[in-house]
C-alpha positions as CSV (number, residue, x, y, z in Angstrom):
1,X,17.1,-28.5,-14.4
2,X,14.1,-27.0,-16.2
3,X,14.1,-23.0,-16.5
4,X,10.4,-23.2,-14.9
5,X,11.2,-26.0,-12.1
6,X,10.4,-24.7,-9.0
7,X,11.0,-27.9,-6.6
8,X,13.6,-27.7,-3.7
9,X,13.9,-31.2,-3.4
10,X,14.6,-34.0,-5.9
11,X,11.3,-36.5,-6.5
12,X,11.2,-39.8,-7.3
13,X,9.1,-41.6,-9.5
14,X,7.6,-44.8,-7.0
15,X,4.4,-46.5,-6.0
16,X,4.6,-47.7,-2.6
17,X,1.3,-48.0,-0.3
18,X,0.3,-45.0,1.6
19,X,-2.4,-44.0,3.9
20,X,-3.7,-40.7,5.0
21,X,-5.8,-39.1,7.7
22,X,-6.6,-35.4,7.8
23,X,-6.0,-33.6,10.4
24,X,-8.4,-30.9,12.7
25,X,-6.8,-27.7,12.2
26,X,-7.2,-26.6,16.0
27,X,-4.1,-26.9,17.6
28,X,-5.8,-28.9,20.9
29,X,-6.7,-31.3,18.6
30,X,-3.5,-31.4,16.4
31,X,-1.9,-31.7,20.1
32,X,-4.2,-34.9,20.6
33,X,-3.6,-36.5,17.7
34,X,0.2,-36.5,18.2
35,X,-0.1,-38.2,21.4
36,X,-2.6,-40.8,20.1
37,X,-2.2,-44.8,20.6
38,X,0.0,-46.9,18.3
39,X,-3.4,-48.3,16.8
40,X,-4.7,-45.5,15.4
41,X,-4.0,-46.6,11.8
42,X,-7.6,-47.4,11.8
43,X,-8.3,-44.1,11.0
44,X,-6.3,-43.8,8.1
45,X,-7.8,-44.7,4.8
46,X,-5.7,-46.1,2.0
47,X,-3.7,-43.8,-0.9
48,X,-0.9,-44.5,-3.3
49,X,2.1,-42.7,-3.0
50,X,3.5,-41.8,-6.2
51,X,6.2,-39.9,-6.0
52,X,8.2,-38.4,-3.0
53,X,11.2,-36.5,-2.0
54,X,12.8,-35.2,1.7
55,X,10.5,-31.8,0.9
56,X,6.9,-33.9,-0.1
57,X,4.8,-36.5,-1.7
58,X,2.5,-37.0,-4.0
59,X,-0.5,-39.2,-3.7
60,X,-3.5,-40.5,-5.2
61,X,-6.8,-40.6,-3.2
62,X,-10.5,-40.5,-3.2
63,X,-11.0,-37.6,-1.9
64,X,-9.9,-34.2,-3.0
65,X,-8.3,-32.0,-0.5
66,X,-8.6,-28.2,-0.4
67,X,-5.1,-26.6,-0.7
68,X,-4.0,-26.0,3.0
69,X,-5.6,-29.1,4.3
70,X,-3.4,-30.5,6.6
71,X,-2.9,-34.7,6.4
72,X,-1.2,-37.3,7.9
73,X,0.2,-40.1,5.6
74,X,1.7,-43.2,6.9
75,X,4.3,-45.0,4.3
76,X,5.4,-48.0,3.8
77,X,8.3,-47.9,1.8
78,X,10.4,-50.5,1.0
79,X,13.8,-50.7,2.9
80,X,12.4,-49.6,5.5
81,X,11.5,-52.2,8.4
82,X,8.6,-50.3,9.9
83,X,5.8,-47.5,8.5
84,X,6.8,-43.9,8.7
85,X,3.9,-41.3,9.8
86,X,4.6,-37.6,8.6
87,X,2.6,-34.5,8.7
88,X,2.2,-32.3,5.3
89,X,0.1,-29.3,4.0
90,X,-1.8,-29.9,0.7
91,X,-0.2,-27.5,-1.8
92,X,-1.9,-28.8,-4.9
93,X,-5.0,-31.1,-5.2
94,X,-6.5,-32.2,-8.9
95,X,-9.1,-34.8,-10.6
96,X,-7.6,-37.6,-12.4
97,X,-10.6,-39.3,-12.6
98,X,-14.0,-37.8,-12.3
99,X,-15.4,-37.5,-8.9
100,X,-13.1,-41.3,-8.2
101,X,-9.6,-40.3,-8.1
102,X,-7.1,-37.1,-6.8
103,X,-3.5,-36.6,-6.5
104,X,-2.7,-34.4,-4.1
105,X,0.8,-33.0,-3.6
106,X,1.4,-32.6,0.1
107,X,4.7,-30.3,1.6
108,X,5.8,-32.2,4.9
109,X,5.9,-29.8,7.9
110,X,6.6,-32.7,10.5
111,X,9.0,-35.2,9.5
112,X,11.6,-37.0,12.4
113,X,14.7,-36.1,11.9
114,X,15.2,-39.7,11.2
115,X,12.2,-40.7,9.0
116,X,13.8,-37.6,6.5
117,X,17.4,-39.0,6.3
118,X,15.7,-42.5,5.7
119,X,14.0,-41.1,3.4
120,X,16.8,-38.9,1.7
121,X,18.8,-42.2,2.0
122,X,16.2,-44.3,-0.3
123,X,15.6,-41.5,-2.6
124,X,19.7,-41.5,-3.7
125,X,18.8,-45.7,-4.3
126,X,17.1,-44.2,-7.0
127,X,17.9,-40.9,-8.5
């Protein structure tokens, strides 16, 4: 490991499709979101994931995000036989392409205890 590394969590290199929504930071609406219909995906607009580890993700957009910015990304990852929704905090957001393209490295705060060893699980696949 690098002397300057400061990652928790192993990463991955992988695209896989993503999509992201961000989230009202007002807890009453946090609180509705959770509870929202199945259908929502509407709402989300499309991302790539990049790379990802039980701790985070990275992901390209078209937006740039404001570090704290709270998102919910939706994954489908291979393996997997359904999509995966998780909440993060943006801890890093930067231009790749002029005023067209971001990554933005989220932190997950809310991951199912499940979604995180599936995840952990498909990560070892490829470490």
């Amino acid at each position: 490991m690098a002397v300057n590394e400061r990652r928790k969590f192993i990463r991955i290199p992988f695209w896989f499709v993503a999509r992201y929504k961000s989230v009202k930071s007002k807890a009453k609406q946090a609180g509705a979101d959770a509870q929202a219909a199945p259908g929502r995906a509407k709402e989300f607009k499309d991302a790539y994931g990049k790379n990802i580890s039980t701790g985070g993700i990275l992901i390209e957009t078209e937006e740039y995000f404001p570090v704290s910015t709270v998102l919910e990304i939706e994954l489908d990852i291979p393996s997997l036989p359904e999509s995966i929704v998780v909440r993060g905090r943006v801890v890093r957001s930067y231009e790749i392409e002029k005023d067209k393209l971001y990554d933005n490295g989220v932190q997950f705060e809310a991951v199912d205890e499940k979604y995180k060893k599936t995840i952990g699980s498909f990560i070892e696949l490829f470490k």
